[in-house]
C-alpha atoms as an extended CHARMM CRD file, in Angstrom:
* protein
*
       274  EXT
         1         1  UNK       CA            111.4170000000      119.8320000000      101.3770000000  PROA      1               0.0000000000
         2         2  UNK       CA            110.7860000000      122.3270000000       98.8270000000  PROA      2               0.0000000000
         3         3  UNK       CA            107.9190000000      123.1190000000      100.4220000000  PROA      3               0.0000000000
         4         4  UNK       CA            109.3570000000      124.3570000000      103.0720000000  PROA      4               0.0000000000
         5         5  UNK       CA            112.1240000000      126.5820000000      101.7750000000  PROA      5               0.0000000000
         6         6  UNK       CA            108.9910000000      128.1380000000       99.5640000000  PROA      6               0.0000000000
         7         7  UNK       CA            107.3490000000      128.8530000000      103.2150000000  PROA      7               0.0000000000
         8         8  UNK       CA            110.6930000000      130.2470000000      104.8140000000  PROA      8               0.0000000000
         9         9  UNK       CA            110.8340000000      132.3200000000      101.6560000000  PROA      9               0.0000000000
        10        10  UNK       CA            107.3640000000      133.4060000000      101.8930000000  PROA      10              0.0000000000
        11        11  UNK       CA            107.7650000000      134.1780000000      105.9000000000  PROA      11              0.0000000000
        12        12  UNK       CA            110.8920000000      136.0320000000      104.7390000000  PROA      12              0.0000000000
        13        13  UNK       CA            108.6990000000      138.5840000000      103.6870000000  PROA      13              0.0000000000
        14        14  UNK       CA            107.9010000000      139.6920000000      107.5560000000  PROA      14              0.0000000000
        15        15  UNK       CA            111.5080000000      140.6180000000      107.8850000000  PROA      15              0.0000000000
        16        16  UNK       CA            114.4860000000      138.3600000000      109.8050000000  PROA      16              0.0000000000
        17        17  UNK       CA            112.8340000000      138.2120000000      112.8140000000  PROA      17              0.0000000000
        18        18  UNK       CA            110.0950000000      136.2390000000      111.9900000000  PROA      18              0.0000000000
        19        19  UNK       CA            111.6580000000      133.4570000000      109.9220000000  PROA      19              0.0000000000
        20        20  UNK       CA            114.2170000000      133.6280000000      113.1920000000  PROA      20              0.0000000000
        21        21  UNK       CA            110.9270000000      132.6680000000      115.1570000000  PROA      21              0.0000000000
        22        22  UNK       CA            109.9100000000      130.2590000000      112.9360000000  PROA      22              0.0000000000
        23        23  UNK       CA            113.3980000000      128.3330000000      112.8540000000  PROA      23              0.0000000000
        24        24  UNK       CA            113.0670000000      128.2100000000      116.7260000000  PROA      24              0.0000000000
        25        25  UNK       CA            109.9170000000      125.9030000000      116.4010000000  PROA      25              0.0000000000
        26        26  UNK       CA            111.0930000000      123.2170000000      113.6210000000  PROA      26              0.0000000000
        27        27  UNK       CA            113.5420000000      121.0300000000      116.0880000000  PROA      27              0.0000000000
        28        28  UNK       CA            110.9280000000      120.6480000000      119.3630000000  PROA      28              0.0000000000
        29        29  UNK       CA            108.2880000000      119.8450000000      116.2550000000  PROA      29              0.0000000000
        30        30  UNK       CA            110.6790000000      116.7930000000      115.0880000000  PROA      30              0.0000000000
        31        31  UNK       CA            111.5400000000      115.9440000000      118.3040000000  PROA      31              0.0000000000
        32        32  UNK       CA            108.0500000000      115.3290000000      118.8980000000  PROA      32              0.0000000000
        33        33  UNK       CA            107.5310000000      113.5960000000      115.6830000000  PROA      33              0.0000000000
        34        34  UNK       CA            110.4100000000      111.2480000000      116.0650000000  PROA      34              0.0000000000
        35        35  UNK       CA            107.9090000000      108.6890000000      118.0260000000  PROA      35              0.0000000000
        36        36  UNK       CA            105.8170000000      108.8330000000      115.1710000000  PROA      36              0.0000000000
        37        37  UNK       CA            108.3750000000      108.5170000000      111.9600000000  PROA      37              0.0000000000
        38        38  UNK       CA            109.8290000000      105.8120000000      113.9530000000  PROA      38              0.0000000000
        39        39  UNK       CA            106.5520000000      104.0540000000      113.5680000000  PROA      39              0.0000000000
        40        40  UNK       CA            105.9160000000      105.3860000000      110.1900000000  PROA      40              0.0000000000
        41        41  UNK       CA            109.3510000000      103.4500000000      108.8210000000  PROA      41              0.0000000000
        42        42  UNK       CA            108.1820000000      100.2470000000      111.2970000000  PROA      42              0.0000000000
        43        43  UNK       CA            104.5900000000      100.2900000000      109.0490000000  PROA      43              0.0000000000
        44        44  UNK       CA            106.0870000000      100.7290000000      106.0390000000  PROA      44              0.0000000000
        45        45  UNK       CA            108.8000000000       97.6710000000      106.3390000000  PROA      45              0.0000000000
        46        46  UNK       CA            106.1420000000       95.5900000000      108.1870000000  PROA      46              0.0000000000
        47        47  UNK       CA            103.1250000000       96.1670000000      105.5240000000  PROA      47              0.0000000000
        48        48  UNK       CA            105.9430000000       95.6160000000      102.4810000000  PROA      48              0.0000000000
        49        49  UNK       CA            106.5940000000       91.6440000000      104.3260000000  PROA      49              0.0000000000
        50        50  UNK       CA            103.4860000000       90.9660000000      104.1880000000  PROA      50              0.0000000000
        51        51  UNK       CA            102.4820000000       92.3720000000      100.6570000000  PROA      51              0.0000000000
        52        52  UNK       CA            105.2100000000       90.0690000000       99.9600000000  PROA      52              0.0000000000
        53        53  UNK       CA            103.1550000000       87.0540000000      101.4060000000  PROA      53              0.0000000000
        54        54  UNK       CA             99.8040000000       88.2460000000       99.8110000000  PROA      54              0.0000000000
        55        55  UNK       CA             98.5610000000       88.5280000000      103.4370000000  PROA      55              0.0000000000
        56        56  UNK       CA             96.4240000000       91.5560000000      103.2390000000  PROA      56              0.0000000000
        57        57  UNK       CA             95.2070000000       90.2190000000      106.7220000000  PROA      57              0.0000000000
        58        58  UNK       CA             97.7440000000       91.2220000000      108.7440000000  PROA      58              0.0000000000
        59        59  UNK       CA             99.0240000000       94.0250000000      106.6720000000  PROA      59              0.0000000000
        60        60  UNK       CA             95.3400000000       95.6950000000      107.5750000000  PROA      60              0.0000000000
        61        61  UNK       CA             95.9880000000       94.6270000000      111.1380000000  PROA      61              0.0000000000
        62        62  UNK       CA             99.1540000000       96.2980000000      111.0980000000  PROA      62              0.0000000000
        63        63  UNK       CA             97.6530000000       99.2480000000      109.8650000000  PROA      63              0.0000000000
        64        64  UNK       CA             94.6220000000       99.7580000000      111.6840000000  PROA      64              0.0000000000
        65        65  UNK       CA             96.7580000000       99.3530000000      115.2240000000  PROA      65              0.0000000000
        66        66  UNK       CA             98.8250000000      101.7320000000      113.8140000000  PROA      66              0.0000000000
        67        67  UNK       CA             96.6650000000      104.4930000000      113.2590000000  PROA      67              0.0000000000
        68        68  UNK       CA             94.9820000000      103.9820000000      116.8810000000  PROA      68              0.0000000000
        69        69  UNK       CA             98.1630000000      104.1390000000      118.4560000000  PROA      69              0.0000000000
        70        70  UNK       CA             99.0750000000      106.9240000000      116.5390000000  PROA      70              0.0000000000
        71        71  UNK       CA             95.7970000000      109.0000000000      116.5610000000  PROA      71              0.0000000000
        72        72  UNK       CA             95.6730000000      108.7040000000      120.5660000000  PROA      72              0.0000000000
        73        73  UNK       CA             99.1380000000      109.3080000000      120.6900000000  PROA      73              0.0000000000
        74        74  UNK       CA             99.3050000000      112.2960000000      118.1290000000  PROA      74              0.0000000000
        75        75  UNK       CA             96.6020000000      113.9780000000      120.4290000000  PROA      75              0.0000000000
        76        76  UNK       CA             98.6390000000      113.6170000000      123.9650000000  PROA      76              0.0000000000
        77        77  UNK       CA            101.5130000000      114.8810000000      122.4680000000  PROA      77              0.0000000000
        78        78  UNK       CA             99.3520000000      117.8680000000      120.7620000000  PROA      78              0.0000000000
        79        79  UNK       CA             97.8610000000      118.6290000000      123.9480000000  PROA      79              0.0000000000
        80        80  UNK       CA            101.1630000000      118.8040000000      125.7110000000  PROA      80              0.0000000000
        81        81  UNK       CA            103.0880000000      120.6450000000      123.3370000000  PROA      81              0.0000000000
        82        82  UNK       CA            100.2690000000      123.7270000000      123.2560000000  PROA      82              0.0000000000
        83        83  UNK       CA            100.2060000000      123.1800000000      126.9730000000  PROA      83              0.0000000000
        84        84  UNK       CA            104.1070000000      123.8180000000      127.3400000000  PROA      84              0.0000000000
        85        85  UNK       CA            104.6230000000      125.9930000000      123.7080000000  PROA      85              0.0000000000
        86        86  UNK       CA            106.0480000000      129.0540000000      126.0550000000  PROA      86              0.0000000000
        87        87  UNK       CA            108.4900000000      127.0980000000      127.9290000000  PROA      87              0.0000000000
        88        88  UNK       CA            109.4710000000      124.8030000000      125.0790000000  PROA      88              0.0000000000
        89        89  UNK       CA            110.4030000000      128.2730000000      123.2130000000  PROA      89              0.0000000000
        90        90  UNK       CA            111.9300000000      129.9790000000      125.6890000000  PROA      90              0.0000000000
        91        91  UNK       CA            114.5040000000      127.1060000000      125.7890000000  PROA      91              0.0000000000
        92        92  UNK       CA            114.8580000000      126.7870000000      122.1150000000  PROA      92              0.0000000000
        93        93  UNK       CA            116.7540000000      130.0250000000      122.5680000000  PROA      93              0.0000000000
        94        94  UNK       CA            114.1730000000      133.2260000000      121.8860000000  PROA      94              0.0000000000
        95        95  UNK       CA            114.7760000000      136.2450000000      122.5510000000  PROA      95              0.0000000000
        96        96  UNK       CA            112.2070000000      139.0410000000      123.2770000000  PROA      96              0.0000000000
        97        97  UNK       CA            111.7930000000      140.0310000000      119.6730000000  PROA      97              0.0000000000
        98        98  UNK       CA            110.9410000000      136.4370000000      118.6070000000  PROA      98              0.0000000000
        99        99  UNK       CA            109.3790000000      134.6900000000      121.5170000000  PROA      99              0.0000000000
       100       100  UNK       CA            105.6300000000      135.7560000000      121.5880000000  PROA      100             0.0000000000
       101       101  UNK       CA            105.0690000000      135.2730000000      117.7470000000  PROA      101             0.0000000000
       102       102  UNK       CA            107.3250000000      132.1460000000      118.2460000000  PROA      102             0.0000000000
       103       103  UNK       CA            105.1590000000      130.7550000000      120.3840000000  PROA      103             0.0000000000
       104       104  UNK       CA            102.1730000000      131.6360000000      118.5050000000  PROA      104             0.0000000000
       105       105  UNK       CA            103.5210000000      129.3700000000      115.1830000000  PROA      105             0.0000000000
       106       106  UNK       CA            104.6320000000      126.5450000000      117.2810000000  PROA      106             0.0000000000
       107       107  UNK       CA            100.9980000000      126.1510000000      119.2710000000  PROA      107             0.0000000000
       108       108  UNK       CA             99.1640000000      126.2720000000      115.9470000000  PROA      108             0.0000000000
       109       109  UNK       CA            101.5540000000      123.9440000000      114.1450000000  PROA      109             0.0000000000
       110       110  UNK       CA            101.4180000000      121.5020000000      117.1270000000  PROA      110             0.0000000000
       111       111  UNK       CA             97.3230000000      121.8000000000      118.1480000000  PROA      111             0.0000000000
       112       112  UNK       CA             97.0030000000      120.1390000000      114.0630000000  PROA      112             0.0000000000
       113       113  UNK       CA            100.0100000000      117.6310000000      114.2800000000  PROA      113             0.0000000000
       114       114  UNK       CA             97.3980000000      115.0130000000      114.4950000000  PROA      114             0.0000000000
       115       115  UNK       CA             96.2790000000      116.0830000000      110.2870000000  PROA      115             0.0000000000
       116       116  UNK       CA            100.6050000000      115.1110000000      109.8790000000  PROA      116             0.0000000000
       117       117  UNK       CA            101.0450000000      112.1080000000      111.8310000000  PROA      117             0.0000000000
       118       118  UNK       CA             97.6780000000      110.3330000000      110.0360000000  PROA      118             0.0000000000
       119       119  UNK       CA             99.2440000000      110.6330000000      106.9700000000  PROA      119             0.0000000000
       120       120  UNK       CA            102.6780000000      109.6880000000      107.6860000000  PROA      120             0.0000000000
       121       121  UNK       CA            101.0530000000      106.8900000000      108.8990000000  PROA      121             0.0000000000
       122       122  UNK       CA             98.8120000000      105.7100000000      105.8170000000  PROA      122             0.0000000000
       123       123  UNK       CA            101.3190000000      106.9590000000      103.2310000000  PROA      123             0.0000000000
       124       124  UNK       CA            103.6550000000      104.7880000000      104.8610000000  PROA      124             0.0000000000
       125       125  UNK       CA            101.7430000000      101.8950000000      104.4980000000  PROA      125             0.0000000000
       126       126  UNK       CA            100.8190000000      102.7010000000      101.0420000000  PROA      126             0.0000000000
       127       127  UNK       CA            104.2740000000      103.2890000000      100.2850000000  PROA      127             0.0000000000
       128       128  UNK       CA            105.1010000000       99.1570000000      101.6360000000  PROA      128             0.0000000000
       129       129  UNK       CA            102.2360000000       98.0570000000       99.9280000000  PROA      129             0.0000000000
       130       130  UNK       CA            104.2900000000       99.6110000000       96.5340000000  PROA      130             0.0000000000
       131       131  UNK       CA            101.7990000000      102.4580000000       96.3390000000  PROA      131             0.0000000000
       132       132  UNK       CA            104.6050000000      105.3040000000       96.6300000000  PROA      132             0.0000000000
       133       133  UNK       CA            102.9700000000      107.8770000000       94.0990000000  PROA      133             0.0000000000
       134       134  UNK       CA            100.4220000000      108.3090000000       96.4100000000  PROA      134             0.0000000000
       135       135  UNK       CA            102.8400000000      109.6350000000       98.8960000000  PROA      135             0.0000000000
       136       136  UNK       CA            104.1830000000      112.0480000000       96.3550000000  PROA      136             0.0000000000
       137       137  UNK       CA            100.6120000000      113.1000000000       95.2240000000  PROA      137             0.0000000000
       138       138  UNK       CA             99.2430000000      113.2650000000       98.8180000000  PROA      138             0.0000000000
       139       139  UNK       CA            102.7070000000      115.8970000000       99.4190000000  PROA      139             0.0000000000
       140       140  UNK       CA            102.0110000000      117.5210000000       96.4840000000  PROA      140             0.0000000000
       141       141  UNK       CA             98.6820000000      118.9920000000       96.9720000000  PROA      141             0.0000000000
       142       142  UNK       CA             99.4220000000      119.5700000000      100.3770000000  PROA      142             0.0000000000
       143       143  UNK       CA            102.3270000000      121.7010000000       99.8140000000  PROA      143             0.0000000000
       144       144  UNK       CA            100.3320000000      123.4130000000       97.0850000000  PROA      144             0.0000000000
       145       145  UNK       CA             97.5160000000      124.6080000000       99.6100000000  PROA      145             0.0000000000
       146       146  UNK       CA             99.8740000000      125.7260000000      101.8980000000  PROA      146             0.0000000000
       147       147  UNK       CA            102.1690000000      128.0110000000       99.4150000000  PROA      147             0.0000000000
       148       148  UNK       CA             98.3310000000      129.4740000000       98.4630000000  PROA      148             0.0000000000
       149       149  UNK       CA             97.1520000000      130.5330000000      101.9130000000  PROA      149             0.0000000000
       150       150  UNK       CA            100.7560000000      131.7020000000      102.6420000000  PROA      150             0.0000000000
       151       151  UNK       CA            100.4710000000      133.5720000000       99.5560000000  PROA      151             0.0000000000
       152       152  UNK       CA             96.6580000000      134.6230000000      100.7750000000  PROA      152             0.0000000000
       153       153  UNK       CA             97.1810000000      134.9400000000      104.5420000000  PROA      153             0.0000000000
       154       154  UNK       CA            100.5810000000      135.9520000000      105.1020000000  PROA      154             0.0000000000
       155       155  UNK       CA             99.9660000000      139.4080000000      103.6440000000  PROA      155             0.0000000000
       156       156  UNK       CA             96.1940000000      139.5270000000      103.3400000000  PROA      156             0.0000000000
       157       157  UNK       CA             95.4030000000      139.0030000000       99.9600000000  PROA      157             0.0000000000
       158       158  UNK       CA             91.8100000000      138.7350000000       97.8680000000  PROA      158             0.0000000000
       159       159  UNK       CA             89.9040000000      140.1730000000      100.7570000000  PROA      159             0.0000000000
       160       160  UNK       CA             91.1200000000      138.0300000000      103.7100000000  PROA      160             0.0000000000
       161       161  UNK       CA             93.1810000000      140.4090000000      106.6740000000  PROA      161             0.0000000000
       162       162  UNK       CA             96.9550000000      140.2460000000      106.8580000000  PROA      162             0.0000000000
       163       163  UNK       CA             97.5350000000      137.7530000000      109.9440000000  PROA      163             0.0000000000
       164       164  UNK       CA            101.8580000000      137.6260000000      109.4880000000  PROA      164             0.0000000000
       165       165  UNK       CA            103.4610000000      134.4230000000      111.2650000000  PROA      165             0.0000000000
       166       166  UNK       CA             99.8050000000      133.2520000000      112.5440000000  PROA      166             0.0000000000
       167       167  UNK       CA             98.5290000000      132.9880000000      108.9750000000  PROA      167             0.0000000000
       168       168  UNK       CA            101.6960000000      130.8970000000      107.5890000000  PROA      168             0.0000000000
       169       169  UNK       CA            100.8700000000      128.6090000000      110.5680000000  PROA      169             0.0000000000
       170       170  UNK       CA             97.3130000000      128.2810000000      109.5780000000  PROA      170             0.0000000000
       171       171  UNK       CA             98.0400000000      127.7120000000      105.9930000000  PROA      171             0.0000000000
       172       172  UNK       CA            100.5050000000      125.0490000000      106.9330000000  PROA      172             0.0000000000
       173       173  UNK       CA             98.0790000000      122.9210000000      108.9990000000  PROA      173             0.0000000000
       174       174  UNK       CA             95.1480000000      123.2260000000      106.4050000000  PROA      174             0.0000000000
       175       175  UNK       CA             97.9610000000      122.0300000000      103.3940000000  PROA      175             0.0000000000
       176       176  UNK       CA             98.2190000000      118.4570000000      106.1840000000  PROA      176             0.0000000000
       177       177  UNK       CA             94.4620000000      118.8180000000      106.5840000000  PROA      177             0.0000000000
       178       178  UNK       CA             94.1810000000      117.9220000000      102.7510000000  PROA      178             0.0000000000
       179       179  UNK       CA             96.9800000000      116.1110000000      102.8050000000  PROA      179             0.0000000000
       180       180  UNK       CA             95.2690000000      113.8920000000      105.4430000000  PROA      180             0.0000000000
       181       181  UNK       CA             91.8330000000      113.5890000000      103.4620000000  PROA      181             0.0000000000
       182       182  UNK       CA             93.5430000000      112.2150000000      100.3950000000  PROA      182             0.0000000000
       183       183  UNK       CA             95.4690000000      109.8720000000      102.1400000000  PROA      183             0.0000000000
       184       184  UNK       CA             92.2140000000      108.4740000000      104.2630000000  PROA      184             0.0000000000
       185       185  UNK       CA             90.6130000000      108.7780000000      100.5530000000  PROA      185             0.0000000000
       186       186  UNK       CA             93.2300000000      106.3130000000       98.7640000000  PROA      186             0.0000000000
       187       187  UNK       CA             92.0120000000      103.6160000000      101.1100000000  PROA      187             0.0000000000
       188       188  UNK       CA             88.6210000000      103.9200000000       99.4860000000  PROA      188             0.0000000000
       189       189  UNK       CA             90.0760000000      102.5960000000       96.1160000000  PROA      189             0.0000000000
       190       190  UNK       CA             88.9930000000       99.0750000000       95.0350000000  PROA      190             0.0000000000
       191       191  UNK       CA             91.7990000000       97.6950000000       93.7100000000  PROA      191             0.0000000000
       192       192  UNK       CA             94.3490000000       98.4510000000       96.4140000000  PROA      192             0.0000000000
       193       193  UNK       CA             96.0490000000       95.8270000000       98.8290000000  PROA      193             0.0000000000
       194       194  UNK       CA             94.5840000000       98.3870000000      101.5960000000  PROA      194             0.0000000000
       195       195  UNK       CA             91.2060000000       99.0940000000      102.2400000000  PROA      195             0.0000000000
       196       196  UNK       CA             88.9360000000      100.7550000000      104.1810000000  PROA      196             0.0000000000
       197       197  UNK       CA             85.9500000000       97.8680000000      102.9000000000  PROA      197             0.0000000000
       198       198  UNK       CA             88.7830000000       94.9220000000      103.5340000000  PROA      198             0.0000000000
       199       199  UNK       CA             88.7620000000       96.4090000000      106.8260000000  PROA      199             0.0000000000
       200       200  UNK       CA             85.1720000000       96.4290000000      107.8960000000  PROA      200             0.0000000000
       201       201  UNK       CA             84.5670000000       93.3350000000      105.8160000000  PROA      201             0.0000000000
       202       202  UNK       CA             86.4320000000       91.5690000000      107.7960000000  PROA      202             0.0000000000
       203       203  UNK       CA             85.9660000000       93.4670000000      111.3420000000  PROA      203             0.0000000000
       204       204  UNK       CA             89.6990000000       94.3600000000      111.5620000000  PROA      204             0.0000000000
       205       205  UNK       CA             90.7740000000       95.6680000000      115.2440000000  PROA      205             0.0000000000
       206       206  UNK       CA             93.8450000000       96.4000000000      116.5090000000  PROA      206             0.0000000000
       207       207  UNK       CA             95.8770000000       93.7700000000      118.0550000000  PROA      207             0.0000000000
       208       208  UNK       CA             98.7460000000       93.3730000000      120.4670000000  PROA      208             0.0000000000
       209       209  UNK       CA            100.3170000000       91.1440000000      118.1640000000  PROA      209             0.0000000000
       210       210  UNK       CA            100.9310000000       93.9500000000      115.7840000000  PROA      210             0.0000000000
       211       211  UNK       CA            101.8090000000       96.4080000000      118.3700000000  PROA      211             0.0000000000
       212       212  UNK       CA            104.4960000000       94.4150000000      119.3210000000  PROA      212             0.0000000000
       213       213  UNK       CA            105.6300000000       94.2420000000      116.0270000000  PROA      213             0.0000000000
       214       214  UNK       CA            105.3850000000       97.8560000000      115.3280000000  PROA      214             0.0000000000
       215       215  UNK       CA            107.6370000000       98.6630000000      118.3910000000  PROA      215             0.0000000000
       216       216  UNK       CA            109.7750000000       95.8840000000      117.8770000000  PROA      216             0.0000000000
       217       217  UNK       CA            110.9670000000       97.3800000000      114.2990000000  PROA      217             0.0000000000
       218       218  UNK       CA            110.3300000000      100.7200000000      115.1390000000  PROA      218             0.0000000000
       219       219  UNK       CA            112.2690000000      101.5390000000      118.8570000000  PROA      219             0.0000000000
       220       220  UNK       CA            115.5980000000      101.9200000000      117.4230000000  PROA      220             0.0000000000
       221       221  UNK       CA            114.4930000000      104.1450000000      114.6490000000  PROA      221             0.0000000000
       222       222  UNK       CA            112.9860000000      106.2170000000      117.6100000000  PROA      222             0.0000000000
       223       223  UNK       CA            116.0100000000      106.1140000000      119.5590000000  PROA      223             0.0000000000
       224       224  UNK       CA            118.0600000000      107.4460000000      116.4430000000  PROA      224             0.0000000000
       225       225  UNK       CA            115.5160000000      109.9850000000      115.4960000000  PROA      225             0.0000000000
       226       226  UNK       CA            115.8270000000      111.5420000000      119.0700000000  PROA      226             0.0000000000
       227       227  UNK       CA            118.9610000000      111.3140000000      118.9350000000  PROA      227             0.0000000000
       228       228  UNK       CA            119.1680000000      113.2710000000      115.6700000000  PROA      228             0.0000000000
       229       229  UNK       CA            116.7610000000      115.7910000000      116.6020000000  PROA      229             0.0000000000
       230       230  UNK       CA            118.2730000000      116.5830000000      119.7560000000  PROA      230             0.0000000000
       231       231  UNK       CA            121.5510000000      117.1520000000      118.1560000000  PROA      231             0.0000000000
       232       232  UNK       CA            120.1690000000      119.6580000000      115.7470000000  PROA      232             0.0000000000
       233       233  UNK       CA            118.2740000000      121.3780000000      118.0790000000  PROA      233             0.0000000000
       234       234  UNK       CA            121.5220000000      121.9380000000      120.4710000000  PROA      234             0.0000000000
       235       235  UNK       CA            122.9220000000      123.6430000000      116.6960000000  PROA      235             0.0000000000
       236       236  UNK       CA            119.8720000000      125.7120000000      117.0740000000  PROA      236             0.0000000000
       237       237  UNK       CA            120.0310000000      126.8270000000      120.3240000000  PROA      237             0.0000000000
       238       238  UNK       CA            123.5700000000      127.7500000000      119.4900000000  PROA      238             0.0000000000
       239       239  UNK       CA            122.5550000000      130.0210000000      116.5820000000  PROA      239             0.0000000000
       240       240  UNK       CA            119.3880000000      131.3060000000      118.4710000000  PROA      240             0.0000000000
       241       241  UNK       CA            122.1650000000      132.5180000000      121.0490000000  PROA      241             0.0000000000
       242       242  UNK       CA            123.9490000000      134.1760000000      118.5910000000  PROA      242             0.0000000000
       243       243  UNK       CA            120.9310000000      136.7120000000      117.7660000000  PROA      243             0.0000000000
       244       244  UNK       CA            117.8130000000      136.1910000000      115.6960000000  PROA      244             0.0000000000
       245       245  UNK       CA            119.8640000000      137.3150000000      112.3760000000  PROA      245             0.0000000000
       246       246  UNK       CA            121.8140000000      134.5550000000      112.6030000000  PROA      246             0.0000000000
       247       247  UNK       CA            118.9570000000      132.2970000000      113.3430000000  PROA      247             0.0000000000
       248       248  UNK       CA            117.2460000000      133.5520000000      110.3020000000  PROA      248             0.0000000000
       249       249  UNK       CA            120.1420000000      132.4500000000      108.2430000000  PROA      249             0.0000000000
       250       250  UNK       CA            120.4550000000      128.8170000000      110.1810000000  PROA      250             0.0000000000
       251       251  UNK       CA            116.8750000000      128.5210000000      110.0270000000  PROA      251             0.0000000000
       252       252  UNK       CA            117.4380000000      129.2270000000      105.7790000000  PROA      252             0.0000000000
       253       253  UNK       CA            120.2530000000      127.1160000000      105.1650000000  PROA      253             0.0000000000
       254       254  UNK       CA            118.8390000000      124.1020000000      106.9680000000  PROA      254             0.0000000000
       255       255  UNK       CA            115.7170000000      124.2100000000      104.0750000000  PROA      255             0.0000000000
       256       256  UNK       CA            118.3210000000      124.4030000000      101.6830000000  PROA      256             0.0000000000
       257       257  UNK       CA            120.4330000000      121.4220000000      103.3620000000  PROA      257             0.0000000000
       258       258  UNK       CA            116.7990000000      119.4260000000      103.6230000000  PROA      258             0.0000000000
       259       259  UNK       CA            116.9440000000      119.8700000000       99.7200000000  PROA      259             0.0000000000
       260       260  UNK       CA            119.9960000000      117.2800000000       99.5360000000  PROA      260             0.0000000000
       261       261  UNK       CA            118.1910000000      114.5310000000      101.4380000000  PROA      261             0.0000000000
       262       262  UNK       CA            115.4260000000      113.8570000000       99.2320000000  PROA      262             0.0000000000
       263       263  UNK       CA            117.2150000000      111.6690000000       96.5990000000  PROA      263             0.0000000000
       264       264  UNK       CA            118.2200000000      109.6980000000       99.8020000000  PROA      264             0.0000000000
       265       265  UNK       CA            115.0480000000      109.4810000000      101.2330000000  PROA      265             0.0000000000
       266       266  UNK       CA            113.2890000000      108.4270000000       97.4930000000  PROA      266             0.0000000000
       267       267  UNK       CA            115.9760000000      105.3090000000       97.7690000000  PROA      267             0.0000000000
       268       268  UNK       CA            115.1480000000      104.2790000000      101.1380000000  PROA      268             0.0000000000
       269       269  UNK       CA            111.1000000000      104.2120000000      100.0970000000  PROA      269             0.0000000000
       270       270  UNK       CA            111.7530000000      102.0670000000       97.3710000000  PROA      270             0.0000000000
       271       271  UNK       CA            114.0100000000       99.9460000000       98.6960000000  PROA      271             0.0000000000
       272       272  UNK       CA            111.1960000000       98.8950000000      101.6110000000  PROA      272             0.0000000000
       273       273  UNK       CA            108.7090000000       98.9690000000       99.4470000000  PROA      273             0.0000000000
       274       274  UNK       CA            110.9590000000       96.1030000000       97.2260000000  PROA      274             0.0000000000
């Protein structure tokens, strides 16, 4: 969360009308995540029962259907969002000032959604298996790479050229690009409950089983997190029509609101994770 008021701050830098462009793009983003937190919060309750039970056999199968389902699906809904960016924009509310470099963010932010959703996935596993400072580590680095190459990028710093709105979109999908790596990476330690050698050891595939499982925890969540997205970008169409001033300031004092939910959030984790 902090992250992102750090790369509202840093985009503030371009002047009103570019953190206005960047506000129009965060609402369609969620609303195409919501399928994919939904299954996130499904993992991470499912993986926590059976750490519970010691049965790191279907905790791995759990996982490894996951992260097919969500790789294929992460990669549709990539491929449609870039498709439809211009549309999507235009009825997020942008005016002529805003819509091109608008556009521009939200295609680059969606065309590496796939780097996001894999590690939403494993962290939330990780996080029901009681692993939650990976999560925080994982988020850590990742927000650290991206307030760097917004720093570098942005503004065109230590030799690299001055790219404006593109280059804090390409420094925020290289921070989930490392994010990702690390995540994939704290499979590959020995003494966790999930593994990548448990995994081929034991020639885990995905099943419908799990599936079914996933989607039977997880379809409400979805439900509610469409729900909640939809009603927050209606707020942000209504500021959008206001003028791109006052979706600057919307688009600021919803990273400042996001601030508040983390101590909520942190509760939730470990309260699936018990």
């Amino acid at each position: 969360a902090f992250a992102g008021f750090i790369d509202s701050l840093m985009v503030s830098s371009l002047g009103p009308y570019s953190v206005a462009a960047v506000g129009l793009t965060t609402q369609p983003k969620f609303v195409g995540l919501a399928m994919f937190t939904a299954i996130s919060v499904s993992v991470s309750a499912i993986v926590a029962r059976r750490r519970g039970e010691n049965n790191r056999m279907a905790a791995h199968d759990t996982l490894v259907t996951a992260l097919v389902v969500v790789a294929i699906a992460s990669i549709l809904m990539s491929s449609l969002f870039v498709w439809f960016a211009e549309p999507i924009i235009r009825l997020c509310g942008s005016s002529s000032q805003t819509h091109t470099e608008a556009t521009l963010y939200f295609r680059i932010i969606m065309g590496g959604i796939i780097f996001n959703c894999i590690q939403t996935c494993i962290n939330s596993a990780q996080r029901g298996a009681g692993k939650t400072r990976i999560t925080m580590v994982t988020n850590l680095v990742s927000s650290g790479v991206n307030v760097l190459f917004n720093y570098i990028l942005i503004s065109g710093k230590f030799g690299f050229p001055a790219l404006g709105i593109k280059g804090a979109a390409i420094a925020t999908v290289m921070g989930t690009a490392m994010g990702c790596f690390m995540s994939i990476k704290s499979l590959f330690k020995k003494d966790g409950f999930l593994s990548i050698k448990y995994i081929f050891q034991e020639k885990i595939r995905p099943r419908l089983e799990s599936l079914k499982k996933i989607i039977y925890f997880g379809y409400s969540i979805f439900i509610e997190q469409v729900l909640l997205r939809v009603g927050l970008m209606a707020t942000a169409i209504m500021a959008a029509d206001m003028g791109d001033y006052e979706m600057a300031a919307h688009q600021v004092a919803m990273h400042i609101l996001s601030l508040s939910f983390s101590f909520g959030e942190g509760l939730q984790s470990a309260s699936v994770a018990l």
